[in-house]
MIGULUM-855659 format. One record per residue (C-alpha): residue number from 0; x, y, z; residue in three letters. Coordinates in nm, 2 decimals, always signed. Example, Ala and Ser with C-alpha at 12.3 -4.5 7.8 and 13.67 -1.06 7.14 Angstrom:
residues 2
[pt 0, [+1.23, -0.45, +0.78], ALA]
[pt 1, [+1.37, -0.11, +0.71], SER]
END
This chain:
residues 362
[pt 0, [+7.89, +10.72, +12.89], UNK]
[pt 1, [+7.91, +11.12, +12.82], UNK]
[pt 2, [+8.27, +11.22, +12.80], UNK]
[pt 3, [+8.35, +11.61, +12.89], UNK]
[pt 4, [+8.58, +11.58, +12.55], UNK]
[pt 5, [+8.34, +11.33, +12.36], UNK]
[pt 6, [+8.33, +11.63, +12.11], UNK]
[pt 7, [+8.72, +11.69, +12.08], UNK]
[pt 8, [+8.73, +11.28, +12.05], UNK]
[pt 9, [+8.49, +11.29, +11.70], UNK]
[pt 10, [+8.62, +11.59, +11.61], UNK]
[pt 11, [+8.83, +11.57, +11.28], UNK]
[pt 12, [+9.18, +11.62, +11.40], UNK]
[pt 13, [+9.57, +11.64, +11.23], UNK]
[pt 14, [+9.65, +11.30, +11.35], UNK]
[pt 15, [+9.42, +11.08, +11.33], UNK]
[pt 16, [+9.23, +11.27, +10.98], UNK]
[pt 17, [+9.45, +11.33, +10.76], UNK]
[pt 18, [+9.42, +11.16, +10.43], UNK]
[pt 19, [+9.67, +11.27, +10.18], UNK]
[pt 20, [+9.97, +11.37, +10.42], UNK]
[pt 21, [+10.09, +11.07, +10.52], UNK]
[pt 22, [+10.44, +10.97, +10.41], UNK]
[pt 23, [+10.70, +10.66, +10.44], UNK]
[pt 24, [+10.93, +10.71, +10.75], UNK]
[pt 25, [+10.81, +11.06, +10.89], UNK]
[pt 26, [+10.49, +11.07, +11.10], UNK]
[pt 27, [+10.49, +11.39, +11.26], UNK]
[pt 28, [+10.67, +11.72, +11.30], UNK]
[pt 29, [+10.62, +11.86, +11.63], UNK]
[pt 30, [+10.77, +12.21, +11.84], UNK]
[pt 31, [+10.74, +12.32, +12.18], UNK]
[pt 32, [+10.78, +12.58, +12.35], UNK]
[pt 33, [+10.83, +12.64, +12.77], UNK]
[pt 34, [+10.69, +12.98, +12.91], UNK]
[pt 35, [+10.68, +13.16, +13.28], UNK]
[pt 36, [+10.51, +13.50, +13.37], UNK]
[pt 37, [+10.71, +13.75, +13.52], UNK]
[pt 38, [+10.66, +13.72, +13.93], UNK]
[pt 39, [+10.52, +13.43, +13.98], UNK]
[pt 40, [+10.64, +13.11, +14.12], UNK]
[pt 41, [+10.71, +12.80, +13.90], UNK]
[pt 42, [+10.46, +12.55, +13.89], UNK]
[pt 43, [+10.55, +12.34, +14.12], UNK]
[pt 44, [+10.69, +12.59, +14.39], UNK]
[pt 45, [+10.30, +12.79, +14.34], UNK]
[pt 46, [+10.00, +12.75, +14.60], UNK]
[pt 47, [+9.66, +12.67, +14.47], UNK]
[pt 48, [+9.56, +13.01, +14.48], UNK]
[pt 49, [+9.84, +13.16, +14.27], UNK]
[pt 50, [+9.83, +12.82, +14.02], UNK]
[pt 51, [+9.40, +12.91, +13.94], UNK]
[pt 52, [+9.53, +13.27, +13.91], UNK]
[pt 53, [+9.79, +13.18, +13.65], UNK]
[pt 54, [+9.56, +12.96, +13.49], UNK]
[pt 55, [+9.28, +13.24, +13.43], UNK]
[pt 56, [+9.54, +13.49, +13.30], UNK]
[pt 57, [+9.73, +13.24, +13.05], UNK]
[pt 58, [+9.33, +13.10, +12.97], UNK]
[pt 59, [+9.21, +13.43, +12.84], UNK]
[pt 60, [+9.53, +13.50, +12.65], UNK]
[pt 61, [+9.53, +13.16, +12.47], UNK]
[pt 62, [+9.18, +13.18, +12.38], UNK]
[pt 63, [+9.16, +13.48, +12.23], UNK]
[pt 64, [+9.48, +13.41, +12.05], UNK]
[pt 65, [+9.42, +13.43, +11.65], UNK]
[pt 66, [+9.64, +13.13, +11.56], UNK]
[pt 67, [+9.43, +12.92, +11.76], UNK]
[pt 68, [+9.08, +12.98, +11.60], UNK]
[pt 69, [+8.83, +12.79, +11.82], UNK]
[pt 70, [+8.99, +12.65, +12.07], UNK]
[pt 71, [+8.84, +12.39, +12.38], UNK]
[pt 72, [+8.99, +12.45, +12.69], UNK]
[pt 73, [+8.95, +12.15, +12.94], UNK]
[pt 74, [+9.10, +12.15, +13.32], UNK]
[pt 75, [+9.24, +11.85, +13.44], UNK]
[pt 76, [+9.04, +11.85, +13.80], UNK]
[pt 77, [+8.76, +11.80, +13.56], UNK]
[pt 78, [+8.84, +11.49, +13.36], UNK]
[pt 79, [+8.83, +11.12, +13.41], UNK]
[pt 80, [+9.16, +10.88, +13.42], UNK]
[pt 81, [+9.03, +10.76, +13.12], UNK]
[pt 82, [+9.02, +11.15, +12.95], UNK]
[pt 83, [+9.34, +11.24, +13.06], UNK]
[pt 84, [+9.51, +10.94, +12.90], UNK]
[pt 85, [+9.33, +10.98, +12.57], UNK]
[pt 86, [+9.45, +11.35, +12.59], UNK]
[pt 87, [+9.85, +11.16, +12.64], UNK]
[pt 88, [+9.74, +10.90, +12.32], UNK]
[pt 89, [+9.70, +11.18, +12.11], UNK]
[pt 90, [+10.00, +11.38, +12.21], UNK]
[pt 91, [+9.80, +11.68, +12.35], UNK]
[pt 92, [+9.91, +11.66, +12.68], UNK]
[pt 93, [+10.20, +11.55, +12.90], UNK]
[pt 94, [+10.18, +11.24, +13.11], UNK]
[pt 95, [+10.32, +11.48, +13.36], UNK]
[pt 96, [+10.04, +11.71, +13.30], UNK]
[pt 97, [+9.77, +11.46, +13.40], UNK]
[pt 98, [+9.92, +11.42, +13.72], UNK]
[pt 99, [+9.87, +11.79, +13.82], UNK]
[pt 100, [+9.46, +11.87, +13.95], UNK]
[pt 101, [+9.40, +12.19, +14.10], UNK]
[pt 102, [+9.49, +12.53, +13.83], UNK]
[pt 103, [+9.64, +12.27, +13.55], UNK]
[pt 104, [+9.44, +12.24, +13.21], UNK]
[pt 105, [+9.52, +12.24, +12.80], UNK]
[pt 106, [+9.39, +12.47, +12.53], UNK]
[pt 107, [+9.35, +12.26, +12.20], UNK]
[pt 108, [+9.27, +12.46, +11.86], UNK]
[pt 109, [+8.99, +12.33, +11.61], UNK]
[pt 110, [+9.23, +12.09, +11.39], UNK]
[pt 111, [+9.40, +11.93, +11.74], UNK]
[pt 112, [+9.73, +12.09, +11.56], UNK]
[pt 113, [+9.80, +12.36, +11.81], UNK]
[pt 114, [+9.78, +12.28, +12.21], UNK]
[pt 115, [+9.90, +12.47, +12.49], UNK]
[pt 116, [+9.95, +12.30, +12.87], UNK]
[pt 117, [+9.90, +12.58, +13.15], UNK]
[pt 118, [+10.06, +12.47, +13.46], UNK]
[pt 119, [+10.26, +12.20, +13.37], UNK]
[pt 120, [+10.67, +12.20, +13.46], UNK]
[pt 121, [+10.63, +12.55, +13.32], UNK]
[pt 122, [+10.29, +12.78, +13.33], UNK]
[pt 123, [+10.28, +12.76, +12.98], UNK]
[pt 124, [+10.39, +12.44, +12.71], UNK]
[pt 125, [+10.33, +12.57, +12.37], UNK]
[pt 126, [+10.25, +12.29, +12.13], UNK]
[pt 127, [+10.25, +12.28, +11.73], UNK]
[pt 128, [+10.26, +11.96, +11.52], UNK]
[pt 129, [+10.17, +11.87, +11.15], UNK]
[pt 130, [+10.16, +11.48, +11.02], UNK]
[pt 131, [+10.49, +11.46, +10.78], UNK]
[pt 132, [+10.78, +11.65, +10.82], UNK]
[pt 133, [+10.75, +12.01, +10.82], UNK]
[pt 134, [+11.02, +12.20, +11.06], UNK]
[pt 135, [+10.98, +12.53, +10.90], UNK]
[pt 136, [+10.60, +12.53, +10.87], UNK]
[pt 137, [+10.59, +12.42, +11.22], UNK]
[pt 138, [+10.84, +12.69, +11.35], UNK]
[pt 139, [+10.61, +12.96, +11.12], UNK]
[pt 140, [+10.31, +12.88, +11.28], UNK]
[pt 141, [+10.46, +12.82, +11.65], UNK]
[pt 142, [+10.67, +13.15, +11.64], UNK]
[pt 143, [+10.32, +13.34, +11.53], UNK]
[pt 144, [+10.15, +13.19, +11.85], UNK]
[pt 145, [+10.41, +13.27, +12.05], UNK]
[pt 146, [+10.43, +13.62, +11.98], UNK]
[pt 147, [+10.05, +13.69, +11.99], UNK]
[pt 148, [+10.08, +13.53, +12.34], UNK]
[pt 149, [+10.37, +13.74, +12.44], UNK]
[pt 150, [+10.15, +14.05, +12.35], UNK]
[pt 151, [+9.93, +13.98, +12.60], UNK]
[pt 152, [+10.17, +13.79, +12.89], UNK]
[pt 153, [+10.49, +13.93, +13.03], UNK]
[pt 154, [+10.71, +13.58, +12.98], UNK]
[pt 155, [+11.01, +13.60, +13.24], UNK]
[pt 156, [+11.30, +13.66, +13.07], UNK]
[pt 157, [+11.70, +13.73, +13.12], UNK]
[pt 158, [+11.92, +13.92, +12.88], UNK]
[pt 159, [+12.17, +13.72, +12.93], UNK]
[pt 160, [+12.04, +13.36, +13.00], UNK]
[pt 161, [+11.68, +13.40, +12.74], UNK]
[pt 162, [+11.34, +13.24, +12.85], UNK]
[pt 163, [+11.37, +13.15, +13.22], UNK]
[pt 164, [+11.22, +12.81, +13.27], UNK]
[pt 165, [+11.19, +12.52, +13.57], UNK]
[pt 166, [+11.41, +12.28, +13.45], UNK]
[pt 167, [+11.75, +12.41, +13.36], UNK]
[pt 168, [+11.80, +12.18, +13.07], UNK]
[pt 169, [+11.48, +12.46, +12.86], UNK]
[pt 170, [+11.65, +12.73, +12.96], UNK]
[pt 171, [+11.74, +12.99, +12.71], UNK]
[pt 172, [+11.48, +12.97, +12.38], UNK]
[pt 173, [+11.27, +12.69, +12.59], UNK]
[pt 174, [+11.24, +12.52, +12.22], UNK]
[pt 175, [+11.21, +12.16, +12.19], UNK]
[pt 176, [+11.19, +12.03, +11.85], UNK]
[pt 177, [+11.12, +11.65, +11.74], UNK]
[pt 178, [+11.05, +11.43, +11.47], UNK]
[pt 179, [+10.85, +11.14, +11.49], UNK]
[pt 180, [+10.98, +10.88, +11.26], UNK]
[pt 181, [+10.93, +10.48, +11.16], UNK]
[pt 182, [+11.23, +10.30, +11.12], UNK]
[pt 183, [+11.15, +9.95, +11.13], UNK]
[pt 184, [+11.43, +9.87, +10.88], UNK]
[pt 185, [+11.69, +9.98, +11.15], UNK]
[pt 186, [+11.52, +9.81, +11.41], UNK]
[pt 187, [+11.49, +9.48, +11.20], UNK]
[pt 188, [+11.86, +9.48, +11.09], UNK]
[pt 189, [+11.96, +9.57, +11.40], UNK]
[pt 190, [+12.13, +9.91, +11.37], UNK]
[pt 191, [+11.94, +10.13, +11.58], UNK]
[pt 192, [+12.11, +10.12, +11.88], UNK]
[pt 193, [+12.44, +10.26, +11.65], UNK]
[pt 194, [+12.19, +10.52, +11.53], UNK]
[pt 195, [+12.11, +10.63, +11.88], UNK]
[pt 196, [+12.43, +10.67, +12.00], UNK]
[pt 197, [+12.53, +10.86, +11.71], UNK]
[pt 198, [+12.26, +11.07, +11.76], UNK]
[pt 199, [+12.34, +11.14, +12.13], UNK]
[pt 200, [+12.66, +11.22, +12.08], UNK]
[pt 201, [+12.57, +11.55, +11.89], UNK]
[pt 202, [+12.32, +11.67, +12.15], UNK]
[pt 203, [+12.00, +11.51, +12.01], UNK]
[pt 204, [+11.81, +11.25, +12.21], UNK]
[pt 205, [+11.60, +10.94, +12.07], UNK]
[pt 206, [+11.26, +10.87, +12.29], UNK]
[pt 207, [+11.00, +10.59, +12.20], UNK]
[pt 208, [+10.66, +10.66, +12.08], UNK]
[pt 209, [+10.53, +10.85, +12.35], UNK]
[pt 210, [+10.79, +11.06, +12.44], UNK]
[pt 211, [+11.03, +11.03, +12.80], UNK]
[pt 212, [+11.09, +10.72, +12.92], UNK]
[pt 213, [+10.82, +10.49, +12.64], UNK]
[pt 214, [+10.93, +10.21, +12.47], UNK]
[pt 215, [+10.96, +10.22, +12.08], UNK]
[pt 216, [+10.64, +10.07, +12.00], UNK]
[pt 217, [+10.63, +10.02, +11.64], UNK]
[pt 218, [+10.95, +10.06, +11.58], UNK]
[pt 219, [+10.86, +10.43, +11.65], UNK]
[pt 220, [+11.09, +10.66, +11.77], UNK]
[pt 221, [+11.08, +11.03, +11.85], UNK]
[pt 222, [+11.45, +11.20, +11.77], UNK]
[pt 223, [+11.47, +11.57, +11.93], UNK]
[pt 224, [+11.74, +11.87, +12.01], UNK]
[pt 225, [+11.86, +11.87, +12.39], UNK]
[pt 226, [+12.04, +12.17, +12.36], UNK]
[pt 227, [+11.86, +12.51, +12.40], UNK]
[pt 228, [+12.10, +12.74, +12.52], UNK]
[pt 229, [+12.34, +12.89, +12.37], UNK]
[pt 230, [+12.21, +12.88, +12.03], UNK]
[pt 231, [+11.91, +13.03, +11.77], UNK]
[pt 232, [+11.62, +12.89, +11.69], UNK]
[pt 233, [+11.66, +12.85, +11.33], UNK]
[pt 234, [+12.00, +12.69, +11.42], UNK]
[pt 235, [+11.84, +12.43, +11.64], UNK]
[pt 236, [+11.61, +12.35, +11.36], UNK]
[pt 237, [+11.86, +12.32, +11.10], UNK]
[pt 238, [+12.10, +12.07, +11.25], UNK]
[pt 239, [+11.79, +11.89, +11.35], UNK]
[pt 240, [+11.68, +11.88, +11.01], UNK]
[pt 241, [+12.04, +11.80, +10.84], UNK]
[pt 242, [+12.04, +11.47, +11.12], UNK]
[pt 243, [+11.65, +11.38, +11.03], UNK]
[pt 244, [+11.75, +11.38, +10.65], UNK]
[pt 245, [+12.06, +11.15, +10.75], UNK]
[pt 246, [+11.82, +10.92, +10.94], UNK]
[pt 247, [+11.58, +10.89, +10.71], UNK]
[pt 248, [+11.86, +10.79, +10.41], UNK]
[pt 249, [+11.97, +10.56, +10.67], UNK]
[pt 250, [+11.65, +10.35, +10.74], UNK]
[pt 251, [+11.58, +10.35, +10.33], UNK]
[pt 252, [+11.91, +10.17, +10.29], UNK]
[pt 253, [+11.83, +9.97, +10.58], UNK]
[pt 254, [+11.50, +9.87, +10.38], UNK]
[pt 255, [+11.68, +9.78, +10.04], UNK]
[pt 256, [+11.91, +9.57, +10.21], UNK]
[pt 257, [+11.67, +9.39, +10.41], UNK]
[pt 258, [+11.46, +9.32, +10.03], UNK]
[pt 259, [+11.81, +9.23, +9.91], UNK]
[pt 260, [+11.91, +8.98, +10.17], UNK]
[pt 261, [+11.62, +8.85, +10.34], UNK]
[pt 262, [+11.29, +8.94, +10.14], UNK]
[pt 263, [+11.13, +8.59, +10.21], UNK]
[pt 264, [+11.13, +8.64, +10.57], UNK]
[pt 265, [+11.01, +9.02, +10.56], UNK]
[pt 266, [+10.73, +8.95, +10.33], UNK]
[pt 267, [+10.64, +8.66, +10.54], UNK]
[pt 268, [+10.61, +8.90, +10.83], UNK]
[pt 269, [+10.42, +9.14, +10.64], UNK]
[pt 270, [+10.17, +8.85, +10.55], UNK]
[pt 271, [+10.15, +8.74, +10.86], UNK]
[pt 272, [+10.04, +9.11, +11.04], UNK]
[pt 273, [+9.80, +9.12, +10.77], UNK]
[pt 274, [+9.60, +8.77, +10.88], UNK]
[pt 275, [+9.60, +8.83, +11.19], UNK]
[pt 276, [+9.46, +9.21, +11.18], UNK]
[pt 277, [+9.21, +9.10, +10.93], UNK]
[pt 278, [+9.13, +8.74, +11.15], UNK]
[pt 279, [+9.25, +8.75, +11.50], UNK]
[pt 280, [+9.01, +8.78, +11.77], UNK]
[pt 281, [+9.26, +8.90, +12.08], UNK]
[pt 282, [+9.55, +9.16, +12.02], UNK]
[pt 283, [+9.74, +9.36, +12.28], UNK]
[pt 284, [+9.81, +9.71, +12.20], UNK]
[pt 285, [+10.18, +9.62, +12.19], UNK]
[pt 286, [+10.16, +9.34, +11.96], UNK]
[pt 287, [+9.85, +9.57, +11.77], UNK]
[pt 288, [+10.17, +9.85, +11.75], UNK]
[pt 289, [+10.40, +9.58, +11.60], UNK]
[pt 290, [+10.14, +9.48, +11.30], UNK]
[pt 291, [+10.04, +9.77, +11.24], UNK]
[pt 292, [+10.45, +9.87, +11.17], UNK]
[pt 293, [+10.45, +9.57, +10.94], UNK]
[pt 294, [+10.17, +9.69, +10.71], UNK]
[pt 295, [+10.28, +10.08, +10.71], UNK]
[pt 296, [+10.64, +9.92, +10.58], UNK]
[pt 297, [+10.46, +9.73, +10.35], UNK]
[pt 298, [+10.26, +10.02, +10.21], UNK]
[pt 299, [+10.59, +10.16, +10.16], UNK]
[pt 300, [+10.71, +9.88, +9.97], UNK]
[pt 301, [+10.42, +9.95, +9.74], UNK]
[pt 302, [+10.20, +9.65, +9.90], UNK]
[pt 303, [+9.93, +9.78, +10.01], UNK]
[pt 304, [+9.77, +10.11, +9.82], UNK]
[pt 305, [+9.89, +10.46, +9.95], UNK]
[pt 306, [+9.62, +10.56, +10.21], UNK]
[pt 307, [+9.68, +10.24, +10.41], UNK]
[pt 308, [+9.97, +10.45, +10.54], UNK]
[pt 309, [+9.70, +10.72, +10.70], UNK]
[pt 310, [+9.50, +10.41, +10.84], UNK]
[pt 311, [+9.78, +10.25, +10.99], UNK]
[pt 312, [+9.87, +10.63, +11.19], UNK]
[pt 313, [+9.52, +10.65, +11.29], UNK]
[pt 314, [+9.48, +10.30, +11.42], UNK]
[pt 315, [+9.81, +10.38, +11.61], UNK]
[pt 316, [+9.67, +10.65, +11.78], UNK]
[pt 317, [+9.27, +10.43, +11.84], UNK]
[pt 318, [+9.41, +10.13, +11.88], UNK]
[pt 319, [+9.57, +10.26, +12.21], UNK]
[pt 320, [+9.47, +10.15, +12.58], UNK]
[pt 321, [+9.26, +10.50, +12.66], UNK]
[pt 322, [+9.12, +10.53, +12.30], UNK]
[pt 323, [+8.97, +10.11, +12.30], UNK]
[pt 324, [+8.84, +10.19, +12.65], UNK]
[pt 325, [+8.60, +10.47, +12.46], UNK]
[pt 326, [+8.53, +10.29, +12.20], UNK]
[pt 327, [+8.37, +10.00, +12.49], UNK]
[pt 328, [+8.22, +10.34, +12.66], UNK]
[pt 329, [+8.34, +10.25, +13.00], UNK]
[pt 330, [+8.69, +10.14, +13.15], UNK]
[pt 331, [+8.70, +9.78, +13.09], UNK]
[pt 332, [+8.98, +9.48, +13.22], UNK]
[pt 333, [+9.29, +9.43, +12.96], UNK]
[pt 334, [+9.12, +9.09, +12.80], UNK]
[pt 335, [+8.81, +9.30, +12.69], UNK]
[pt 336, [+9.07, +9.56, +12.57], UNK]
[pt 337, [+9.25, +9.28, +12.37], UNK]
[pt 338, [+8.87, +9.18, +12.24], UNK]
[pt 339, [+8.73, +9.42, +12.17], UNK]
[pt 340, [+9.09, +9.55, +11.96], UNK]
[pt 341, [+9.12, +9.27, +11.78], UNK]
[pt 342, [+8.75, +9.36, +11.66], UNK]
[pt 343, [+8.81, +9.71, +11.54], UNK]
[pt 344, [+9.14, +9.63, +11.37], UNK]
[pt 345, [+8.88, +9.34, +11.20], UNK]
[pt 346, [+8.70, +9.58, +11.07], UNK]
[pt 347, [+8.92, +9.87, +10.98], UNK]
[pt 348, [+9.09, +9.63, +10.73], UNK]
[pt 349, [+8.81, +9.47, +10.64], UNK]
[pt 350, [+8.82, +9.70, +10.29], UNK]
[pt 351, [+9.20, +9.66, +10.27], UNK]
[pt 352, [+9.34, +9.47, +10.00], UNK]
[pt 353, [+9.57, +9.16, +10.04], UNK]
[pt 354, [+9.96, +9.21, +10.02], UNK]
[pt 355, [+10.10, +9.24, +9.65], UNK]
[pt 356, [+10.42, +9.10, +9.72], UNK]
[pt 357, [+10.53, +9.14, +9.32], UNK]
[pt 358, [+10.52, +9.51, +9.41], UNK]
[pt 359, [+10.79, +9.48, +9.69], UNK]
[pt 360, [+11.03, +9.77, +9.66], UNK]
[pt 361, [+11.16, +10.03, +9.79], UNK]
END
């Protein structure tokens, strides 16, 4: 089966590629950023017409952007349910953006760092993300895009208010900062919830693992700014960062207390993940998410050997519904999906070493 983005799927790409990168409790750093041209409607208040319009305009501008290098633009009208939902599994797109058809698309850069929606909520979602955490670098490389775009596009704009955007909530520097963390010792000692009130009650949100309304799969979370009016950019990203590093200290001492108190029953589990990813022969993607979590803690623990980490945030991304469907090279029922998982998890560990639990530390 020939894919329209079977080349964008091999490609090498920042999240499922990187070898060295990979580090205990961050996954990824990601920024966006909502844009509208001057005089014409939102998205969804546009007619077809107008929407191809805005797409050809923002298209051109993208493309010949520097910061994006070689980019591959794709239209959604174009792609297959299964396309559009690898584009989702990989954090390209919106699920909101595969709903749209007619003027809606995605520019993605060579590396898959850099993607920007057209016709979305907004006409433009400006996307920039790195594996680890990496605010500033992030910011750097967003704030360059976005200023060789605004050479080119008149971006609606108020003195008084900032960017103008659909939703109220983006109003003002339409930023959107996260952090995509793993904090299965909060989750297994049962702190989380604390952790997400705490962080809601300074204007930042928790999400699951992709994004509005997911679950935490993997004891993955996402932890982001709500607030973009009324204050800088570099603020935003500041108290972001000072909450991340708080986070992060709080999961590690999760971790040592867990290994202090109960480090029979989390080795066990970590044992346990291993067998069946090396043995089993049927594996949903939820229960693939929750094994996966065990062996990325364990690599952290010094378990496993470094690099697992990278396999383990690959096979996140592959081992998804959309991704296992391509691998089978057509759409195929849930129990084939299970199957034919359980297989490629068999052989992606194949190489990996058993557990070292003398090594358990944090």
């Amino acid at each position: 089966m020939q894919l329209k983005i079977d080349s964008l799927i091999r490609a090498d790409s920042e999240l499922t590629h990187q070898n060295t990168s990979s580090v205990p409790i961050i996954l990824m750093t990601r920024i966006r950023l909502a844009r509208n041209l001057s005089g014409h409607n939102f998205p969804n208040h546009s007619e077809v017409e107008k929407s191809a319009e805005v797409f050809e305009l923002c298209r051109k501008a993208i493309e010949s952007a520097p910061e994006m290098g070689s980019p591959t633009t794709v239209r959604m009208e174009d792609l297959s349910t299964m396309e559009k939902k690898i584009l989702v599994e990989r954090h390209l797109v919106s699920p909101e953006l595969i709903e749209s058809t007619a003027g809606s698309g995605v520019v993605i850069n060579g590396d898959q760092s850099c993607a920007v929606m057209i016709n979305e909520e907004d006409h433009l979602r400006i996307q920039s993300m790195l594996t680890g955490f990496h605010l500033d670098k992030v910011w750097s490389t967003i704030d360059a895009l976005d200023d060789s775009l605004e050479k080119k596009l008149d971006f609606a704009y108020s003195e008084e208010l900032g960017f103008l955007t659909a939703c109220p909530s983006n109003v003002g520097t339409g930023l959107r900062a996260s952090v995509m963390m793993h904090l299965p010792g909060l989750v297994i000692s049962k702190n989380m919830e604390k952790v997400i009130r705490a962080v809601n009650q300074i204007g930042l949100v928790v999400r699951g693992w992709m994004g509005e309304g997911s679950d935490a799969s993997g004891s993955v979370f996402q932890i982001s700014n709500q607030q973009t009016l009324g204050e800088s950019e570099e603020a935003i990203l500041k108290r972001l960062g000072n909450v991340l590093k708080t986070v992060r200290v709080q999961e590690e001492n999760a971790r040592s207390r867990i290994l202090q108190t109960d480090q029979n029953r989390i080795l066990d589990r970590i044992g346990r993940a291993y067998g069946i990813l090396r043995n089993g022969h049927l594996l949903s993607s939820g229960e693939g998410m929750s094994l996966l979590s065990l062996i990325r803690l364990g690599a952290d623990f010094g378990m496993f050997p470094k690099d697992t980490r990278c396999l383990v945030d690959r096979l996140f991304i592959e081992s998804q519904p959309a991704h296992v469907q391509y691998l089978a090279e057509s759409e195929i029922e849930s129990a084939a999906r299970d199957s034919l998982r359980a297989s490629f998890m068999r052989k992606n560990f194949r190489d990996i070493p058993e557990p070292d639990f003398e090594s358990a530390s944090t």
